[in-house]
C-alpha positions in Angstrom: 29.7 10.2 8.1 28.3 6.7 9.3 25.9 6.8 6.7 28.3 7.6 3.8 30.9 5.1 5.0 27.9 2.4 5.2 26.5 3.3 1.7 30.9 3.5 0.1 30.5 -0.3 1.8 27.4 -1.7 0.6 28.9 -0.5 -3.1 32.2 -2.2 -2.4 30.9 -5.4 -1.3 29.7 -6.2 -4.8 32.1 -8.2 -6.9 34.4 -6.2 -9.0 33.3 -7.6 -12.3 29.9 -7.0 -12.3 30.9 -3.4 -10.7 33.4 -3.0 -14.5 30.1 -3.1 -16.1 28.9 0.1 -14.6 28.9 2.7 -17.4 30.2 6.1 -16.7 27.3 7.8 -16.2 26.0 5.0 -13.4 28.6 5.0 -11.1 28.1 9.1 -11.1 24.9 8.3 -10.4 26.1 5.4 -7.8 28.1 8.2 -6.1 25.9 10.3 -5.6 23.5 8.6 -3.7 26.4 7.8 -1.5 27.4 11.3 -0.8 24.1 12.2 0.1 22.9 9.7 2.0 22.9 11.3 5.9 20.8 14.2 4.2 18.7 11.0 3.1 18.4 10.1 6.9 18.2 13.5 8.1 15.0 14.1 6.4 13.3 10.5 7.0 14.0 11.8 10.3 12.5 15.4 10.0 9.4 13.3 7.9 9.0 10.6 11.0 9.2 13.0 13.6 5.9 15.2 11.7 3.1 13.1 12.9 0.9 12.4 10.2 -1.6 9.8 11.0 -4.4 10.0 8.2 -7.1 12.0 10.5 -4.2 14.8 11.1 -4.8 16.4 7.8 -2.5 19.5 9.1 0.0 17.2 10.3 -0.4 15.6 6.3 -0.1 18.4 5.2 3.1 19.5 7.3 5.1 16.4 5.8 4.0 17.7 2.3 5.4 20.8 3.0 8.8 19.2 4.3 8.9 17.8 0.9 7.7 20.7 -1.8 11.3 22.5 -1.3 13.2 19.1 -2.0 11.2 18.4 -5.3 11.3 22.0 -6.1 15.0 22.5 -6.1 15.2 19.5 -8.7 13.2 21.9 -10.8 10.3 20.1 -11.0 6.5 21.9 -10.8 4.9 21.1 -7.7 0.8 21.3 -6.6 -1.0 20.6 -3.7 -4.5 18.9 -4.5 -6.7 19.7 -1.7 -9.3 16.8 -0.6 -11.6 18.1 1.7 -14.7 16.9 -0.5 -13.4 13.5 1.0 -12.5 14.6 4.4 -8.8 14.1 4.0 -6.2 16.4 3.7 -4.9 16.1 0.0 -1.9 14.8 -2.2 1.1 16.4 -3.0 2.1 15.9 -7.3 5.5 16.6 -8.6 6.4 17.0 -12.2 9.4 17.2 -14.1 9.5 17.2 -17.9 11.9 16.1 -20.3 14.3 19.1 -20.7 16.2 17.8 -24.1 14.6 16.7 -27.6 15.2 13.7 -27.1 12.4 11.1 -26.6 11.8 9.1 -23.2 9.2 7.4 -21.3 6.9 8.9 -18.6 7.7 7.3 -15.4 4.9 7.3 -11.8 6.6 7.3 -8.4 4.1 6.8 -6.2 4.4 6.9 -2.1 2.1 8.1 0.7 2.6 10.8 3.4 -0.3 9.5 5.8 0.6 6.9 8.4 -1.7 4.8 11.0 -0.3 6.8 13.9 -2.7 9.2 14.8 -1.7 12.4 17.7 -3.2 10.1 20.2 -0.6 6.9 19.7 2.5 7.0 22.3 4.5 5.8 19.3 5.7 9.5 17.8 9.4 9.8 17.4 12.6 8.8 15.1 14.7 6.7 17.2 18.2 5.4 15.8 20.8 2.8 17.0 23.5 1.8 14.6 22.1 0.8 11.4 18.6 0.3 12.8 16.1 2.9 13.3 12.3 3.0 14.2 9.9 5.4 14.7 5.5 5.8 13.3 5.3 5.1 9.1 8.9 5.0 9.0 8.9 1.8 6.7 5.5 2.6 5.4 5.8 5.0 3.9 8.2 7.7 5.0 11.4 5.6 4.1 10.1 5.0 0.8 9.5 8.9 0.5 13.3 9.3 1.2 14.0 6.3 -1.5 11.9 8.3 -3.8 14.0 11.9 -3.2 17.1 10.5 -2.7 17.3 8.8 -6.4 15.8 11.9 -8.2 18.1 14.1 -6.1 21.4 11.8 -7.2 19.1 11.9 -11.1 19.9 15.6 -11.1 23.2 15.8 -9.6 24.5 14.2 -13.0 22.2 15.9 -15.4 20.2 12.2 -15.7 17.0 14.0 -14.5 17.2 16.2 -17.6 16.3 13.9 -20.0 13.1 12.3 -18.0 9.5 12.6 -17.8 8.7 12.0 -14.0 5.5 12.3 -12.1 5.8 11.6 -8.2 2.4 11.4 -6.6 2.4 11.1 -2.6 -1.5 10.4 -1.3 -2.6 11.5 2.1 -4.8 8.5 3.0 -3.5 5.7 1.9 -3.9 4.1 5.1 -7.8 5.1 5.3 -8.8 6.3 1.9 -11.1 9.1 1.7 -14.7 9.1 0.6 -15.7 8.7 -2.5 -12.9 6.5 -3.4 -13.2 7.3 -7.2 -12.7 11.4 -6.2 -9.8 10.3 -3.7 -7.9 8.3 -6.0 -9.1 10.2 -9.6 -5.4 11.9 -9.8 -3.4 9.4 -9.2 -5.5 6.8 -11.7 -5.1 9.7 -14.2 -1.2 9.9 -13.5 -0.7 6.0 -14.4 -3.2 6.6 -17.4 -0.5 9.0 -19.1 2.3 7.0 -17.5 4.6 4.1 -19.4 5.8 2.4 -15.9 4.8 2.9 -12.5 6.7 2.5 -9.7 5.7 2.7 -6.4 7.5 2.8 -3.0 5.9 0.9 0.2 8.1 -1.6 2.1 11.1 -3.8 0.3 9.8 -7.4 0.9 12.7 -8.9 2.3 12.4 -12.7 3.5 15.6 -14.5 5.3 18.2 -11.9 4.0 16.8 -12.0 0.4 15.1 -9.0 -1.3 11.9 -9.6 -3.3 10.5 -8.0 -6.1 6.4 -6.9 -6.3 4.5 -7.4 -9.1 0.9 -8.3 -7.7 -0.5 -7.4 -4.6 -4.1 -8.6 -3.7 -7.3 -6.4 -3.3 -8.8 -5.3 0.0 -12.6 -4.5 0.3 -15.0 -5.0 3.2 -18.7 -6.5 3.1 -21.1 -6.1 5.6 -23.9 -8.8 6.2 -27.3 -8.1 8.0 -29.6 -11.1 8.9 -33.4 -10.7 9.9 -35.7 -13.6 11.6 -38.6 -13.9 13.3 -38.5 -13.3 17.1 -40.5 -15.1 19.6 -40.6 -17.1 22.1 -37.4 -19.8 22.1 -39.6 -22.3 22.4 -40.7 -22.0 19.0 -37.3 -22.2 17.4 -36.9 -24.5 14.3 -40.9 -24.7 14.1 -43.0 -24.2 10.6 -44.2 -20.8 12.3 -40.8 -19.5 14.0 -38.0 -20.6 11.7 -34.6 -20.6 12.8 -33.8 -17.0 14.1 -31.6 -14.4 13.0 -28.2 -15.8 14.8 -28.5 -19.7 12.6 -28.8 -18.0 9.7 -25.8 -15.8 10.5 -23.8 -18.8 11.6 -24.9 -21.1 8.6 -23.5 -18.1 5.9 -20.1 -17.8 7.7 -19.8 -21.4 7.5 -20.9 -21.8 4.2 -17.9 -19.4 3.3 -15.4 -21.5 5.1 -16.3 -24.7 3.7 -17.3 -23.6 0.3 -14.7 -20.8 -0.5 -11.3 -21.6 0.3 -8.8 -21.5 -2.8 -5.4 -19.9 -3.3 -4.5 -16.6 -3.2 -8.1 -15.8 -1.5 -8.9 -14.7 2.2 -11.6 -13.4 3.6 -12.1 -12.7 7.4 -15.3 -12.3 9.9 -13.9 -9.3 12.3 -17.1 -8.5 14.2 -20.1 -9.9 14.3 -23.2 -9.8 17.1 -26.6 -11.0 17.1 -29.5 -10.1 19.6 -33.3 -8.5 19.4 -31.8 -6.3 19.1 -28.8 -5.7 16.9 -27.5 -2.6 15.8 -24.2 -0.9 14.7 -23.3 2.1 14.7 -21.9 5.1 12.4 -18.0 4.2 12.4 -19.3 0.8 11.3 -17.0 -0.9 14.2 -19.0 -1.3 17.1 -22.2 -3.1 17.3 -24.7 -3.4 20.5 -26.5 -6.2 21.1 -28.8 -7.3 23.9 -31.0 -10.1 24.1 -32.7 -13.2 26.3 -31.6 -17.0 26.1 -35.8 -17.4 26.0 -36.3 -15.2 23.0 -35.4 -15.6 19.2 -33.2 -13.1 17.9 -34.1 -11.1 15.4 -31.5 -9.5 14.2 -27.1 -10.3 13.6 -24.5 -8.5 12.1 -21.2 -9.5 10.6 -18.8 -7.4 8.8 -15.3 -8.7 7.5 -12.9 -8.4 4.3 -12.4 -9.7 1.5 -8.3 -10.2 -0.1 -8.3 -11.3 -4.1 -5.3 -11.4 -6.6 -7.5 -10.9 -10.0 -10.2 -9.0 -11.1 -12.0 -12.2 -12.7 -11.3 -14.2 -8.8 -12.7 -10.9 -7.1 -16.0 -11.1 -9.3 -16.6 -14.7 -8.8 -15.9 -14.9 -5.4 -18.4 -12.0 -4.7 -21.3 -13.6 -7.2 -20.7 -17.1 -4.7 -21.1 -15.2 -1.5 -24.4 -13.8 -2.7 -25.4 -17.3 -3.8 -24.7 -18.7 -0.3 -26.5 -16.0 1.6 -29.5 -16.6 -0.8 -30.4 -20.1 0.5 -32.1 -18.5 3.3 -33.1 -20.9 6.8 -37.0 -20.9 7.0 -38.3 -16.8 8.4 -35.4 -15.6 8.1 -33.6 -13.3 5.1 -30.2 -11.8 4.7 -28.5 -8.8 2.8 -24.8 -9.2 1.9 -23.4 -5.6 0.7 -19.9 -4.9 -0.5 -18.8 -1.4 1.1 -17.7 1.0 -1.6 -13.8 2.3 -0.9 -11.8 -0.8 -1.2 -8.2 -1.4 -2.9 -8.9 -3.3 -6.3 -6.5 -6.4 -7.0 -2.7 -5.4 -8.5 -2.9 -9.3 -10.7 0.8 -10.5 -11.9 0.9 -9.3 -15.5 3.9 -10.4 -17.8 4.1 -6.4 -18.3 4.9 -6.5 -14.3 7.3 -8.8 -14.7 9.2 -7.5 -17.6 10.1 -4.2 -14.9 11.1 -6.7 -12.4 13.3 -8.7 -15.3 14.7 -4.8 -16.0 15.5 -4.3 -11.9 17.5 -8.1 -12.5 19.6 -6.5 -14.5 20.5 -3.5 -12.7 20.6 -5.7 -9.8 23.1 -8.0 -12.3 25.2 -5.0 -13.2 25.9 -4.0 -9.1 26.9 -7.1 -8.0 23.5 -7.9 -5.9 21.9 -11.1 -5.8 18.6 -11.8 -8.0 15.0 -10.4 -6.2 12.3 -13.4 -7.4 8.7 -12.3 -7.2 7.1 -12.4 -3.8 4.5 -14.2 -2.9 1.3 -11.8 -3.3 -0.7 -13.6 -0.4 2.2 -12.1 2.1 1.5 -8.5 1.4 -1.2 -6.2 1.8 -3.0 -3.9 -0.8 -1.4 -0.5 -1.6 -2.3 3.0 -4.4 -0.3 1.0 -6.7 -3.3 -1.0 -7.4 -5.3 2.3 -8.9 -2.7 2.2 -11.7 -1.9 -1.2 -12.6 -4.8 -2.0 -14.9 -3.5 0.4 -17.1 0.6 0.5 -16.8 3.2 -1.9 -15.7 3.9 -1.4 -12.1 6.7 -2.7 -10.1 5.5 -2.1 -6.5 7.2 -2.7 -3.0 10.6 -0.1 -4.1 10.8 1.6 -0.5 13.0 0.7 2.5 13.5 -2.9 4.1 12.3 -3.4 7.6 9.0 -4.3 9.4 6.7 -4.3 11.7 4.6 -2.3 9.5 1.2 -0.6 11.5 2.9 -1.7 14.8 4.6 0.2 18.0 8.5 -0.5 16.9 8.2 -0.2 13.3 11.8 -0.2 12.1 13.9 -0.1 8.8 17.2 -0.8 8.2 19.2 2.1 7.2 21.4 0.9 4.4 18.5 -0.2 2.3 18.4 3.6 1.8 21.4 4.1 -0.6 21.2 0.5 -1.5 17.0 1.1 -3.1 17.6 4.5 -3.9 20.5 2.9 -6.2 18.3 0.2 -8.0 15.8 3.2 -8.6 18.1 5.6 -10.3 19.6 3.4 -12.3 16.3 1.3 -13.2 14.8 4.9 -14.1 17.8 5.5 -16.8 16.9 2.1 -18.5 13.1 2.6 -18.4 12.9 6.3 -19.4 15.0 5.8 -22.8 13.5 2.1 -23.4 
């Protein structure tokens, strides 16, 4: 009853006059979110409570199986796409299809059942006081699961659902893709390929009290960079036979990219690096062992980092200068910059992106809410969305409002439940007969 009585408030705050221009069938809509919404908590909580951490590919698959009987009793066809090739679990696809002769567009939902909480984490269960509740993924992206259910569930409670073309695809490794990206990701780039909007349903950006809207996210990719010198004696260092060792010429590339590289909406970050004779790493690609003497040259560093861009033309020119500074090589020595295969390609602010956020403005108009402005793409992190966006508009960031995303204490609020799974249903009605 708390939650219904939250969700009748959050509806009641809104001024009156923007609430008269509800049409008849949105405040059915409206209302039945509301009624709904503790079975909306109930099964964040059931989800939360399933670990599901991306190496548990039963426990992946246990949440996907939470969720085939909801999607199912809204008549849509549901499959389970096994991805063992990639040694992940799989992603669960619902589909519902236009029921009526009439013409509408095909919308993407898109959400992820994986979280960053494997078995082993202490951090395992749904935990509620008042309004607030935390518990592992429950932001990101179990409450934007429940955002996703809870407007297609209210969709067809008043017949709305009927008239839509809906694909909802849920990955399980979103956190920690599987391997080879183009296989892990090949349904859901084929889902925004026959789409007309994507949607998709990782964390509200919320800054000071004020909801965002998402329409670029930057990319994510790692590089790995080897350096080689000649070893001898340290006497020798800097000398026409010696050269300047492995570890300078390690140290004069990083540099090179702080100085040189810097502009907006680009980072890029060293997070290990090690230099000895010798230097090695080994097969999870996160530890290296190195051992070496202050008297001897070292022959061999290693630095691996990532790399954060917000358009495919920035991610290309960035990469092409990084080579170019790792080919000035110091005297003996040689380097080999490689850009891991896997990563999240750039979501780039599109006016197609921002024509679905102008389209959430108005529903936000027609409620009573304030305006969401775009977010600034350098505070949020890469996301599936990205797989789609080069070839349909996508409005991203549609789940629950909370934070401490990938953190012990990840919370949401609870009334951003209703209040998102609102703005979708109603921003779905506008979009599907556009």
């Amino acid at each position: 009853m708390i939650g219904k009585l939250l969700a009748l408030l959050l509806l009641l705050a809104a001024p009156a006059a923007a609430q008269a221009q509800l049409s008849d069938p949105d405040r059915r809509v409206v209302a039945a979110v509301q009624r709904d919404t503790d079975r909306h908590i109930a099964l964040l909580e059931r989800m939360v409570n399933q670990n599901s951490g991306t190496l548990n590919l039963p426990g992946v698959r246990a949440v996907a199986e939470i969720l085939r009987p909801e999607f199912e009793a809204l008549g849509m066809e549901v499959r389970w796409i096994d991805m063992a090739e990639t040694g992940r679990a799989g992603h669960l696809v619902a589909t519902h299809r236009n029921l009526t002769r009439g013409a509408s567009k095909h919308i993407l939902l898109i959400g992820h059942l994986d979280t960053v909480f494997e078995p082993s984490s202490p951090f395992q269960r749904f935990e509620r006081q008042g309004e607030r509740a935390t518990g592992p993924g429950i932001g990101d992206d179990k409450g934007g699961i429940a955002v996703i259910v809870a407007a297609l569930r209210a969709l067809h409670a008043t017949g709305q659902l009927r008239r839509m073309d809906v694909t909802v695809v849920l990955t399980g490794d979103e956190e920690r893709p599987g391997s080879p990206i183009a296989v892990a990701r090949r349904d859901l780039i084929a889902a925004g390929r026959e789409a007309d909007y994507a949607l998709e349903f990782e964390n509200l950006a919320r800054d000071d009290g004020r909801d965002f809207g998402t329409v670029a996210r930057r990319s994510s990719s790692t590089w790995s960079l080897t350096v080689r010198g000649r070893t001898g004696h340290s006497s020798g260092i800097f000398s026409e036979g010696q050269g300047y060792g492995a570890i300078f010429e390690m140290a004069r590339i990083l540099d090179a990219f702080r100085r040189e590289l810097p502009e907006p909406n680009l980072t890029f970050n060293v997070g290990l690096a090690a230099g000895g004779t010798p230097a090695t790493i080994d097969g999870s690609l996160e530890r290296v062992e190195a051992s070496g003497k202050t008297n001897i040259i070292p022959e061999t560093a290693i630095a691996r980092g990532d790399l954060r861009t917000l358009t495919p033309d920035q991610d290309r020119r960035i990469r092409e200068r990084m080579q170019a500074v790792v080919a000035q090589h110091l005297p003996h020595t040689s380097a080999e910059l490689a850009f891991v295969e896997g990563g999240y390609p750039p979501m780039p602010p599109t006016e197609g992106n921002r024509r679905l956020l102008a389209r959430l403005n108005e529903v936000n108009r027609l409620l009573g809410y304030p305006e969401m402005p775009e977010y600034d793409p350098a505070r949020r992190g890469a996301a599936d969305s990205a797989f789609v966006a080069a070839d349909v508009d996508t409005l991203a960031g549609l789940g629950m409002a909370g934070g401490g995303a990938h953190a012990e204490g990840e919370w949401v609020d609870l009334t951003s439940l209703p209040r998102q799974a609102i703005r979708t249903a109603l921003l779905m009605m506008r979009l599907s007969r556009n």
